[in-house]
N, C-alpha and C positions, 0 to 999 in steps of 0.2 A: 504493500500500500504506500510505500515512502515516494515523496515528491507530489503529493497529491494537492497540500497545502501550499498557497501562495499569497504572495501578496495582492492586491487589488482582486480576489476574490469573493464570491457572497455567496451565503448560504442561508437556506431558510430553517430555523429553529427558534424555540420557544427564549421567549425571555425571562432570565433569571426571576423568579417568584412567581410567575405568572400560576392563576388558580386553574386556567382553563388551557389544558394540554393541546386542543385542537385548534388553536392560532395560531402558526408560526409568523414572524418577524425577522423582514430581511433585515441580516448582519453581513457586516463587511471586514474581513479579515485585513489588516494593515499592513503584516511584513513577514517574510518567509520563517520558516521555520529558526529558530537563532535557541543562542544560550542566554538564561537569564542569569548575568552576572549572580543578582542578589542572594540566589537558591543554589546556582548550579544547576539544575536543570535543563535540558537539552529539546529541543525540537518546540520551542514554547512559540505560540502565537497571540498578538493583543486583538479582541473582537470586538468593533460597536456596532450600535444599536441602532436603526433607520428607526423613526416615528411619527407617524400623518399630525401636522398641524391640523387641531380642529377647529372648528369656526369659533369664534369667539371666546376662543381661549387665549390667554397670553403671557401663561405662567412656565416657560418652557425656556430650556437654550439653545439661546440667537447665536451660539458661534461658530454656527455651522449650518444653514439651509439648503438645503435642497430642493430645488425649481424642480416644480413637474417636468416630464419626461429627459431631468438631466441623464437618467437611465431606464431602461424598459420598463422595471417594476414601479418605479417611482411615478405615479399620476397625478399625484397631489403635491402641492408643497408639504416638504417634509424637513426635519430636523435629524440629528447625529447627538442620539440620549448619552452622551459622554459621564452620565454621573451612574450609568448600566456598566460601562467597560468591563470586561473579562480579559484574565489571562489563561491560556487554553495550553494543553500537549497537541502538536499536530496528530500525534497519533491515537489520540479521544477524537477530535473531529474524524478523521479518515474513517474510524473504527465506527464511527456514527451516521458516514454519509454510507460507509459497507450496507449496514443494516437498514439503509430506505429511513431513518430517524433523522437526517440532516437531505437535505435536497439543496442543489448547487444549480447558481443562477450565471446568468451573464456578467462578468465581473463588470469593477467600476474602471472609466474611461480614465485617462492618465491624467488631466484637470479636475477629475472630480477626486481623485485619489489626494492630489495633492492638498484641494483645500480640508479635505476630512482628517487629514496627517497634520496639517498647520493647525486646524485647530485642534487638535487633541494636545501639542504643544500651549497653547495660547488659552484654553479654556481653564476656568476656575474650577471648573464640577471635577477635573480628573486629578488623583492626588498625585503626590511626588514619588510616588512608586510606581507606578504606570508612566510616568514621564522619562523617570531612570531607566526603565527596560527601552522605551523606546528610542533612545537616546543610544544606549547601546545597541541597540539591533540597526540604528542607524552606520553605526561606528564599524558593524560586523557585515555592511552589507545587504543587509536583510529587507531592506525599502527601496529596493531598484534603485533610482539614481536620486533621489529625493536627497537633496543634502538645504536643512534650512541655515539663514542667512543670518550670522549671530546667535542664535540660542544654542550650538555646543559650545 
């Protein structure tokens, strides 16, 4: 199953807590498989969260929109739930999309990768644990060529 996991990848699966098993929520995988300094841990990948703006809601974070049909699945304005982020083994996902549990979409376009990558640096809601891995998976390669401008 190794090499299955990529970056600018989506997959449809449930969101963390969620009560009801039969909604998946496209997620968007950020960077290849890498080590995570902090554990040692090997083959780890960071997941967020896509979530439909609803109408007159507006308790949500702006640091990251999503314009309808910036990709197939996305018809709505949507948002990137940065305060959901997961850190994953590529080979839990692999072992999950095996099993028909995870289903894989049209990955994200190389401008939309990038601003969901900036923001996940630039956002408040993601802590400095999630910022350090991906700091380093930047460092190991792991984000295609994505290299941000002053924040290493």
């Amino acid at each position: 199953m190794s090499g299955l996991v990529a970056h600018k990848m989506t997959i449809f699966m449930q969101k963390r807590g969620d009560k009801d098993d039969s909604v998946p929520h496209l997620h968007i995988i950020l960077n290849d498989p890498c080590i995570d300094r902090i554990t040692s841990a090997e083959d780890m990948v960071i997941i967020v969260n896509c979530t439909s703006i609803k109408e007159g809601v507006d308790d949500y974070d702006k640091t990251c929109i999503l314009k309808a049909g910036c990709h197939p699945f996305i018809v709505r304005d949507s948002y990137i739930t940065y305060r959901r982020i997961t850190l994953e083994s590529a080979y839990f996902i692999e072992t999950k999309i095996a099993s028909g549990d995870f289903i894989t979409y049209a990955p994200v376009a190389h401008d939309l990768y990038i601003q969901i990558l900036s923001g996940l640096l630039s956002s408040k809601a993601v802590s400095l644990k999630y910022k350090r891995f991906i700091k380093a998976a930047i460092e190991q390669n792991a984000c295609g060529d994505f290299q941000p401008i002053g924040i290493i």
